[in-house]
C-alpha positions as CSV (number, residue, x, y, z in Angstrom):
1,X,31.6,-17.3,-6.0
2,X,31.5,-14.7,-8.9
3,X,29.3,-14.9,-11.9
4,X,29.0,-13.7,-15.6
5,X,26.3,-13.1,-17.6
6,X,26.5,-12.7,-21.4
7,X,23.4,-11.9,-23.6
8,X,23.9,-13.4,-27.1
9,X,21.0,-12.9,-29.8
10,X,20.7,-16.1,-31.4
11,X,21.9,-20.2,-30.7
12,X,24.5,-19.9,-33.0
13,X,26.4,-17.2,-31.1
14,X,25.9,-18.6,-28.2
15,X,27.4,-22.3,-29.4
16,X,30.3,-20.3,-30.8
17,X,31.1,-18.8,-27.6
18,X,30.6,-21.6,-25.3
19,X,33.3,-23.5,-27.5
20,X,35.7,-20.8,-27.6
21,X,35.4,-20.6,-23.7
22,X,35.7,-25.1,-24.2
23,X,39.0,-23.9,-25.8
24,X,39.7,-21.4,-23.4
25,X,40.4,-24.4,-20.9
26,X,37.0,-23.3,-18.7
27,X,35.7,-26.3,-17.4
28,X,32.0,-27.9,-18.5
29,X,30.6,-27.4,-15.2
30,X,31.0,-24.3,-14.7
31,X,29.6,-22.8,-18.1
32,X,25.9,-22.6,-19.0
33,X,23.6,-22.2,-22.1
34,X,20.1,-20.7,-20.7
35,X,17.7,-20.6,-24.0
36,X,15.3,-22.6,-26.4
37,X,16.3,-26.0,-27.0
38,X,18.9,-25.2,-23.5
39,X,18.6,-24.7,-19.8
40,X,15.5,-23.0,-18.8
41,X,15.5,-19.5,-16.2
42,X,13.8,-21.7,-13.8
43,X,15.8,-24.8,-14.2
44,X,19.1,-23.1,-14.2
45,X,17.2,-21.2,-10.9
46,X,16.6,-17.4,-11.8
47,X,14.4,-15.8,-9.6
48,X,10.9,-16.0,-10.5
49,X,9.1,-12.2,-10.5
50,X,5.7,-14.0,-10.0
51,X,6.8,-16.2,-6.9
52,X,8.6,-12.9,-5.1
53,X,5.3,-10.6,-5.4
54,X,3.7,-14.0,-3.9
55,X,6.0,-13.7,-1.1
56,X,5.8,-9.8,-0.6
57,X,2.1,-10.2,-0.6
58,X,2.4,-13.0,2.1
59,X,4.9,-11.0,4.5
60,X,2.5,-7.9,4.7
61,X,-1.0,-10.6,5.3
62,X,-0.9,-9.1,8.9
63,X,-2.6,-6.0,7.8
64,X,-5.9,-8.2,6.8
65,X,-6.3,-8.1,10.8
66,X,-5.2,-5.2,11.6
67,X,-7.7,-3.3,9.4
68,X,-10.1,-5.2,10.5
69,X,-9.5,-4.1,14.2
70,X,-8.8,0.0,13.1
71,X,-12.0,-0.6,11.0
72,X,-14.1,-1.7,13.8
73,X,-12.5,0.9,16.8
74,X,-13.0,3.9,14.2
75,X,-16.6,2.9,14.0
76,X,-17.3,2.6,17.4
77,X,-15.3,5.4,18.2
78,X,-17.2,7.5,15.7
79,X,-20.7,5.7,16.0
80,X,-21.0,6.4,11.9
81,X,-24.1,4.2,11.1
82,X,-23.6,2.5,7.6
83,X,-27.0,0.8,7.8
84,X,-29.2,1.7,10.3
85,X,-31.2,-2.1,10.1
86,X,-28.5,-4.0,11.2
87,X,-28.3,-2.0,14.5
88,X,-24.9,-0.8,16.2
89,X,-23.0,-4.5,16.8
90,X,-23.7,-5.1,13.2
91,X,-22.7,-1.3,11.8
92,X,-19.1,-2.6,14.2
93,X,-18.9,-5.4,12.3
94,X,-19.4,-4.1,9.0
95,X,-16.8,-1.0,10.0
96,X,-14.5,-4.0,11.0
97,X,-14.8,-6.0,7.2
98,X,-14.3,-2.8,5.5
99,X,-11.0,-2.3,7.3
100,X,-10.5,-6.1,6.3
101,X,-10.7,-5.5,2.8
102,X,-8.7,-2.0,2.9
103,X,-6.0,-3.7,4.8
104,X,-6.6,-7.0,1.9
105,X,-5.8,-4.5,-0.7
106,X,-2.8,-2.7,1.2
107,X,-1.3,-6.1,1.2
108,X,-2.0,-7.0,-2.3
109,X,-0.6,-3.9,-4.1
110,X,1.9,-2.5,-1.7
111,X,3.6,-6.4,-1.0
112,X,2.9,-7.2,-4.3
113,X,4.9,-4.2,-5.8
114,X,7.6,-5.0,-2.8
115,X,7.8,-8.6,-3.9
116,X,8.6,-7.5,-7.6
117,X,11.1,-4.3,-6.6
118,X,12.9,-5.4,-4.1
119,X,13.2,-9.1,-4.9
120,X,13.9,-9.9,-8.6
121,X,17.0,-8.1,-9.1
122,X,18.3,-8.2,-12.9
123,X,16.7,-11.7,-12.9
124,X,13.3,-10.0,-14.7
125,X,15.5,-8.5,-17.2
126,X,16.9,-11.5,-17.6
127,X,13.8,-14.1,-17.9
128,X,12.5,-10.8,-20.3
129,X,15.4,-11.4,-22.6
130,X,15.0,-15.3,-22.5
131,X,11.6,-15.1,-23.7
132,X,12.4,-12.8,-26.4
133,X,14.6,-15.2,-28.1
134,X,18.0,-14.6,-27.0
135,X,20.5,-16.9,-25.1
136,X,22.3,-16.8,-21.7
137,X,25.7,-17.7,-21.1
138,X,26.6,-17.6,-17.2
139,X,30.2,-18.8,-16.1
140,X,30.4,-19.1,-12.3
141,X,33.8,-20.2,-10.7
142,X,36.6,-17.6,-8.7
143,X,37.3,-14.1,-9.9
144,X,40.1,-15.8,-12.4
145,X,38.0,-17.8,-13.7
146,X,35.3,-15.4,-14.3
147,X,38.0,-12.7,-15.8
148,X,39.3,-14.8,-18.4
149,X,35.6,-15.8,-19.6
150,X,35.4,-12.1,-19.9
151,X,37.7,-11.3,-22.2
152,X,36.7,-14.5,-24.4
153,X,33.0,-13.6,-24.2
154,X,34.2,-9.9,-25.6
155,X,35.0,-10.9,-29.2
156,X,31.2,-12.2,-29.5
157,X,30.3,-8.6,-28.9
158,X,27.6,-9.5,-26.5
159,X,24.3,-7.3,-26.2
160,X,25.2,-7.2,-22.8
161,X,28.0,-8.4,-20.1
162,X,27.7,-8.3,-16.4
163,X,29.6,-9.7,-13.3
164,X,28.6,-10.2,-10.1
165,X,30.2,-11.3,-6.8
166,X,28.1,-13.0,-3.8
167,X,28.2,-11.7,-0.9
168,X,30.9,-12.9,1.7
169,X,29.9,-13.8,5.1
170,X,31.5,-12.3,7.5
171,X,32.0,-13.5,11.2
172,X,31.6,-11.4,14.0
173,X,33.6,-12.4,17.3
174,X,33.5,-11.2,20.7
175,X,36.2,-10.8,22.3
């Protein structure tokens, strides 16, 4: 499946084209309007920035744990006393939550920042432009298809125009 991805500035553009690609002979379901008063990022299915970091912060939970183990063996290996009153299983303990809460934080910023690199692709440039105002129209169908919605999306001059093909599966056999 290939898509396009033309950025128009304002609805009337964006009607314009989307009947010139109607006249074109491109079929209804395989053009789309994303903007006010249209399709929506999330309703057309965009990624959402905010749900990826959500994600990258949940794959990298395991360090919550694991700092809290490193924080307790350093202390007992050192025998640093934080606070003397609570005696040496409690100085463990407290070694142990401050790992927790270092490895808390690792999880937050570094997954977080993972989440948001790694995951969202053009679609944050993309959910950026819809909430400045601008329209979306995406044509997805064969490479043909997607050429000759090209060419017609050229004359609108739009602010910006990019393809992309999904990835094809490939099989691996044994022989």
């Amino acid at each position: 499946m290939h898509y396009l991805v033309a950025v128009l500035p304002d609805r009337i553009q964006a009607e314009a084209a989307y009947s010139a690609l109607e006249n074109e002979g491109l079929p209804n379901n395989q053009v789309d309007i994303l903007g006010n008063g249209y399709k929506s990022a999330d309703e057309y299915g965009l990624i959402n920035p905010n749900q990826q970091i959500k994600t990258g912060q949940a794959r990298f939970s395991w360090l919550i744990p694991f700092g809290f183990v490193a924080g307790y063996a350093f202390n007992v290996l050192t025998g640093i006393e934080l606070l003397p009153a609570i005696g040496a299983f409690g100085n463990h303990l407290l070694g142990g939550m401050l790992g927790a809460i270092a490895g808390g934080l690792g999880a937050y910023f570094v997954g977080g920042g993972t989440g948001l690199l790694v995951g969202s692709g053009d679609a944050l440039s993309y959910r950026n432009r819809l909430n400045a105002g601008k329209y979306l129209i995406v044509v997805k169908g064969s490479e043909e298809l997607t050429d000759r919605a090209t060419r017609v999306l050229r004359q609108f001059e739009p602010e910006n125009l990019q393809g992309y093909a999904e990835p094809r599966e490939t099989k691996v056999t044994s022989a």
